[in-house]
C-alpha positions in Angstrom: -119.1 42.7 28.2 -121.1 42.2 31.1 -121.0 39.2 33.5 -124.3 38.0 32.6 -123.3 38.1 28.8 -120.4 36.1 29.5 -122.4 33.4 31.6 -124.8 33.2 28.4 -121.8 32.5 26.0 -120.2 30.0 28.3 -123.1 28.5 28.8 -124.1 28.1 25.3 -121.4 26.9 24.4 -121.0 24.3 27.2 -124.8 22.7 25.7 -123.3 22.4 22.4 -120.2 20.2 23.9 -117.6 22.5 22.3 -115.5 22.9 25.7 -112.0 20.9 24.9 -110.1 22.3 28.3 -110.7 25.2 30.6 -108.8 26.4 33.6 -110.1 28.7 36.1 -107.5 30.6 38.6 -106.6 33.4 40.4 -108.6 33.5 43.4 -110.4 36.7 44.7 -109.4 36.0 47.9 -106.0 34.6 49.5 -108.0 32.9 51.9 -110.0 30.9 49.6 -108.7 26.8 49.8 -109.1 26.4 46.0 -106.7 28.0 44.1 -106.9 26.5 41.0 -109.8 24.6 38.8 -109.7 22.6 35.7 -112.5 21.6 33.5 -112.7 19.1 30.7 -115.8 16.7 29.2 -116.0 13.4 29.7 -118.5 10.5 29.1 -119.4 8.1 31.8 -121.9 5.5 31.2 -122.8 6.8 27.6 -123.4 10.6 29.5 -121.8 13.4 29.1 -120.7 15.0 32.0 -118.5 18.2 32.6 -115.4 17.5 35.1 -114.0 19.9 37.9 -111.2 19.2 39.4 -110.6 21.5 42.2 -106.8 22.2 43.3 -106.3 23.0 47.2 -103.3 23.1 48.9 -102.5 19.8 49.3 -105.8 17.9 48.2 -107.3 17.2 44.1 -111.2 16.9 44.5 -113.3 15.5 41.5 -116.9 16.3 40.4 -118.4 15.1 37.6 -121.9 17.3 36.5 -124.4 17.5 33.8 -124.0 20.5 31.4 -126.8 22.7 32.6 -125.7 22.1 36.1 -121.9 22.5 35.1 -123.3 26.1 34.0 -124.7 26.8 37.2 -121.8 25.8 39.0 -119.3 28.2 36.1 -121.4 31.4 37.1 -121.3 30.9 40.7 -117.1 30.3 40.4 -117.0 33.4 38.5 -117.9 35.2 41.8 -114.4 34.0 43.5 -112.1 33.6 41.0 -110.7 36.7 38.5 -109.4 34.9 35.2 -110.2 32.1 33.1 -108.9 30.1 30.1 -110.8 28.2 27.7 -110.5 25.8 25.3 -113.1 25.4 22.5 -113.5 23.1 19.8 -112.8 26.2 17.1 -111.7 28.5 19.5 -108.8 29.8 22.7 -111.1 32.3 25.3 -109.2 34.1 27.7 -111.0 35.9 30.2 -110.5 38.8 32.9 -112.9 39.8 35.5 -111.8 43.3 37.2 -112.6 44.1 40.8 -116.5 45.0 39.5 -116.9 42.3 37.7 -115.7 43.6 34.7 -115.6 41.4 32.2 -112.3 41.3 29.5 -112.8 38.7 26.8 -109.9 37.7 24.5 -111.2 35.0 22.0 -108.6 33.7 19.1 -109.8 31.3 16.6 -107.6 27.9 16.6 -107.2 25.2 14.1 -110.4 22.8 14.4 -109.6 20.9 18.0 -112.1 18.0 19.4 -112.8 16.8 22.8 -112.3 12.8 22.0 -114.5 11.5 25.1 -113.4 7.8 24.6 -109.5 9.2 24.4 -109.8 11.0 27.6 -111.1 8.0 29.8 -108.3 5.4 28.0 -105.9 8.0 28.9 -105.7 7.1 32.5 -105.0 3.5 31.5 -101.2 3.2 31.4 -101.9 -0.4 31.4 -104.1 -1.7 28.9 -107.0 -3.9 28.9 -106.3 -6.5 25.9 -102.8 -6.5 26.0 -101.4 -9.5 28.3 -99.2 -8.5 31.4 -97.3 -11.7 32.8 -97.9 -10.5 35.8 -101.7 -9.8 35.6 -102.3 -13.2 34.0 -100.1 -14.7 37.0 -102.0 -12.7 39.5 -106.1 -13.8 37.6 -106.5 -10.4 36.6 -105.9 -10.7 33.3 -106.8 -14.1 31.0 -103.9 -15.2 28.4 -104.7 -13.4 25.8 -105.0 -10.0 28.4 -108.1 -9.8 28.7 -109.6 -8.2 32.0 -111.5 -10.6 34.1 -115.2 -9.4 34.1 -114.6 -9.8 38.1 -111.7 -8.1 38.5 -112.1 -5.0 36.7 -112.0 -2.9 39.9 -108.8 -4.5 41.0 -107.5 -3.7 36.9 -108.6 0.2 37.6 -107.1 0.3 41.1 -103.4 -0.8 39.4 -104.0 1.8 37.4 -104.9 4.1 39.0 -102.0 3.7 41.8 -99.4 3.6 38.5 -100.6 6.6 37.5 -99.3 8.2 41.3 -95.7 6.2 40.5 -95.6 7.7 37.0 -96.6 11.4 39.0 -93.5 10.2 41.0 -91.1 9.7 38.2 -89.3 13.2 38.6 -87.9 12.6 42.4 -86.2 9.4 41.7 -82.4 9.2 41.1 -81.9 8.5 37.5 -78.2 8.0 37.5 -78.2 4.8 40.4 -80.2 1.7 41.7 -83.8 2.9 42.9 -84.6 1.8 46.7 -88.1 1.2 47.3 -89.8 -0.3 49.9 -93.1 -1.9 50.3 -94.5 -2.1 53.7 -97.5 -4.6 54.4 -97.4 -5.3 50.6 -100.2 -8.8 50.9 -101.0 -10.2 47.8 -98.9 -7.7 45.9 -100.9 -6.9 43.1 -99.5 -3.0 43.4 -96.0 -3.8 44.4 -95.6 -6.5 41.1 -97.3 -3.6 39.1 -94.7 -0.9 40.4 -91.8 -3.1 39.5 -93.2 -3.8 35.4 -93.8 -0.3 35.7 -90.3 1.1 36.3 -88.5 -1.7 35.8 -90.2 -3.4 32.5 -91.7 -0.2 31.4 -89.6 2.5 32.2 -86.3 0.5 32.6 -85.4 2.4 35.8 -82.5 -0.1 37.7 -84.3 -0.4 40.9 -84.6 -2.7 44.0 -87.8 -3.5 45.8 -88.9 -5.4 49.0 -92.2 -6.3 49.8 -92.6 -7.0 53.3 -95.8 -8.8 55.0 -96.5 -10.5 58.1 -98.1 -13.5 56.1 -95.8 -16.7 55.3 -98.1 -18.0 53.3 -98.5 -15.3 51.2 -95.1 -13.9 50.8 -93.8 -17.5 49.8 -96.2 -17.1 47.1 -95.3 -13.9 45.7 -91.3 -14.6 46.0 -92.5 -17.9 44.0 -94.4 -15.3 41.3 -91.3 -13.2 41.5 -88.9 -15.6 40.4 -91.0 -17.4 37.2 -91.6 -13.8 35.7 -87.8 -13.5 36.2 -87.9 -10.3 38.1 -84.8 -10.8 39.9 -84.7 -6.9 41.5 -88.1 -8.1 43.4 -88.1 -9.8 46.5 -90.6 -10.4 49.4 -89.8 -10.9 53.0 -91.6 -11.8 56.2 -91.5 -9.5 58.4 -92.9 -6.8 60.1 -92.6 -2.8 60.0 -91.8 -2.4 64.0 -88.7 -5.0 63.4 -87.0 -4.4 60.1 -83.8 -2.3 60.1 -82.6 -3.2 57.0 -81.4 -0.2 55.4 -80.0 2.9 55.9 -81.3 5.3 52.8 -84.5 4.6 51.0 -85.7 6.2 48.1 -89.2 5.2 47.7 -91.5 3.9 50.6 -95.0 2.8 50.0 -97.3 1.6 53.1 -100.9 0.3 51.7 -103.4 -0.9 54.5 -101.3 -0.9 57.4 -102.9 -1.1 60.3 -103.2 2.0 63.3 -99.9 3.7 64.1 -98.4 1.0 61.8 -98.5 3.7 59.0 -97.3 6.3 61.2 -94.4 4.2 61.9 -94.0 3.3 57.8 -93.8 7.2 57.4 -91.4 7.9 60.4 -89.0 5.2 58.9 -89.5 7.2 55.3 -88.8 10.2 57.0 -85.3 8.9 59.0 -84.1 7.5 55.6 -85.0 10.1 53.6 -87.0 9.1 51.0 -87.7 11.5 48.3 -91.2 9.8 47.9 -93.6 8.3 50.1 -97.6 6.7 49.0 -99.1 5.7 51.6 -102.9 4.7 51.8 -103.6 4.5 55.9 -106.5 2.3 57.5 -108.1 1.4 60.8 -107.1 4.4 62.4 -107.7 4.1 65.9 -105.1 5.9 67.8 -107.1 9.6 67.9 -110.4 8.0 68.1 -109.0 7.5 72.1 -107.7 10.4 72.6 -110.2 13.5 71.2 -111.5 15.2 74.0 -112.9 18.4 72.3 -116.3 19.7 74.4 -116.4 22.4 71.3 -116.8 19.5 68.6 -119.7 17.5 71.2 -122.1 17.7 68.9 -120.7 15.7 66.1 -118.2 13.6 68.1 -121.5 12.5 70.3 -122.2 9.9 67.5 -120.0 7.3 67.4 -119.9 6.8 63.4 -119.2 10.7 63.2 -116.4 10.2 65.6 -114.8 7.3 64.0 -115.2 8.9 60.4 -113.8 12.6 61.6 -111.0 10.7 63.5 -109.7 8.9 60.5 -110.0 12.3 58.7 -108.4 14.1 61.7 -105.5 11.8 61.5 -104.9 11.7 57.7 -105.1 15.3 58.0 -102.6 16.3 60.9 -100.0 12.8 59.2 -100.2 15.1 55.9 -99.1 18.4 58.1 -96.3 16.8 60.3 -94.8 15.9 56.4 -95.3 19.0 55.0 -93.3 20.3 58.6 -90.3 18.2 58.1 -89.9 19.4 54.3 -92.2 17.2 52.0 -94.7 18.6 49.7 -97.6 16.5 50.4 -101.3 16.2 49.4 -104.1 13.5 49.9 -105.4 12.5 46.8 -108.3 9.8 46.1 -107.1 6.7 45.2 -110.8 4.7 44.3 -113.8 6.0 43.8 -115.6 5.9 47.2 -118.0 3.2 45.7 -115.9 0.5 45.6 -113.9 1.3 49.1 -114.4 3.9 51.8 -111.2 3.7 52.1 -110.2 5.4 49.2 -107.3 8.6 50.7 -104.1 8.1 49.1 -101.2 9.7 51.5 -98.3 11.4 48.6 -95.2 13.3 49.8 -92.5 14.1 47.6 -89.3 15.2 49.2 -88.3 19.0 48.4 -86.9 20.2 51.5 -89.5 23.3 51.5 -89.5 25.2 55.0 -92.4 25.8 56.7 -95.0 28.4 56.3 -94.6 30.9 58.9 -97.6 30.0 61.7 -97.7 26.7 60.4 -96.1 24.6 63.2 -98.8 26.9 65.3 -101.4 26.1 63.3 -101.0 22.8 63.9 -100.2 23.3 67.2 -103.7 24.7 67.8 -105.2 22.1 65.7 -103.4 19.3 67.9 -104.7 21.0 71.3 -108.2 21.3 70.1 -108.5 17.9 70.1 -106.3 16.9 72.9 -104.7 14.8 70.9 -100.8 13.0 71.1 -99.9 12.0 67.9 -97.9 8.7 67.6 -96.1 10.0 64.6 -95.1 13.8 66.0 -93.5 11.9 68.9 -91.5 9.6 66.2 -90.4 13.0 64.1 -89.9 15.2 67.1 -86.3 15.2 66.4 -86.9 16.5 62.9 -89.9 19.3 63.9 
């Protein structure tokens, strides 16, 4: 079979909505940043779309397309990746592509499968919408009878959406001793009550948790919420990131929205305790925004939107690398979709102990100088690089 044949088949089948699952791997080249693609249909807004999720390194990237132009975007894949696996509704297709573009096509008839569109998108609800969580219905998320406030449906997908990174996280607690977990600059808590029913209520782990804010106000109210739902392995104190020293070994730290080098000094402290998981979703990143001096980069740091924007990015990106030095396997993930938040980049590390690439710590030497840049959190892990 020839390429073009194949393109003809995939796409054909593709316009008649038979594709259940497809994987596409093995990259041509071992300098290509995607090394991995999955595929599956979904319906958004009555459409139906084709998802790609693309697998770098260390980063998931989503995009959802219409059929003919998912097609477009198959055959031009095909050019950098040698194998593929699909999934049909009647049907397993394996395919080979040689060095010439060769095409190898394995197809073996499967009992009658079905890409359940409304399944796939309730999937990624490990909470509900109409059953009642206490602490949703507490929080004015949910009414009594668990219904999801028209208003707060955003809020409702972000919990979701953030248990779905604790339930990722699941493999690198202890199972066999109380769970430490930490909750730096935790606010109005919605995420930090939703992590305790999810372990605790859900999964039954026997876990600890502190939420700590700067906020009186607010953190009397949570420790009032705490105590009438009875979640006595919850508690919130005042306090601030710089000052508390109240442990020695940590096993889970999550840091949303903290300000600056606030999350660089979250991750440190996750780092010196040795947490075997750390979320983190940074903001307001300032710090490198005063320091690039980079004359090769003038043309986009002249702006001072571009600057902000590749700053943030910058710093997200070299806080991921300083992680991945000191033996955490760590990728940034998107935690909303961009239209409800630009501030949507979801910090994960898990804790393997994995040694550096060789070059890396070069790499990001070069990276570092480039920008002229200091790092606040390199200087806090210096002792561990």
């Amino acid at each position: 079979m020839d390429l073009q044949t194949m393109q003809d088949q995939l796409t054909e089948r593709l316009l008649q909505q038979q594709l259940v699952s497809a994987t596409i791997s093995q990259p041509r080249l071992k300098s290509n940043d995607i090394k991995r693609i999955k595929l599956k249909p979904v319906e958004i807004k009555k459409e139906y779309l084709i998802q790609f999720e693309y697998q770098h390194e260390h980063v998931l990237k989503h995009e959802n397309l219409p059929v003919e132009e998912a097609a477009r975007k198959l055959a031009l894949l095909f050019t950098d990746f040698r194998q593929a696996l699909f999934q049909f509704t009647d049907e397993k297709v394996q395919i080979q592509l040689s060095k010439k573009f060769k095409v190898i096509w394995k197809a073996e008839p499967t009992g009658e499968k079905k890409a359940e569109l409304s399944h796939n998108r309730k999937k990624q609800y490990l909470l509900e919408d109409g059953i009642p969580y206490p602490f949703l219905v507490r929080l004015g998320v949910q009414s009594p009878d668990g219904k999801v406030k028209k208003q707060k449906y955003d809020k409702f997908r972000q919990i979701n959406r953030f248990i779905e990174f604790i339930d990722d996280a699941l493999a690198y607690l202890p199972q066999d001793r109380t769970v430490r977990i930490l909750d730096f600059g935790s606010g109005k808590s919605y995420l930090t009550f939703a992590l305790y029913h999810y372990l605790r209520i859900e999964k039954g782990l026997d876990l600890r948790v502190t939420g700590l804010d700067l906020k009186k106000e607010v953190i009397e109210e949570c420790q009032q919420i705490a105590q009438d739902l009875h979640y006595e392995q919850l508690e919130f104190l005042v306090g601030d990131i710089n000052d508390y020293n109240g442990e020695s070994a940590v096993d889970m730290v999550v840091t949303l929205h903290a300000c600056d080098t606030a999350t660089d000094m979250a991750l440190a402290r996750a780092v010196k305790w040795d947490a075997k998981v750390i979320l983190s979703v940074p903001c307001c990143q300032h710090e490198l925004n005063s320091q690039i001096d980079a004359p090769e980069l003038g043309i986009m740091l002249q702006h001072g939107l571009i600057k902000e924007r590749f700053s943030a990015l910058a710093t997200d990106s070299i806080r991921a690398e300083l992680l991945s030095l000191v033996g955490y396997e760590t990728q940034l993930m998107e935690f909303i979709d961009m239209e409800h938040t630009p501030k949507n980049i979801l910090i994960r590390a898990y804790k393997t102990d994995r040694k550096p690439a060789a070059g890396q710590f070069e790499r990001y030497r070069q990276f570092t100088a480039l920008l002229s840049a200091t790092p606040f959190l390199e200087n806090e892990l210096k002792e561990y690089l």
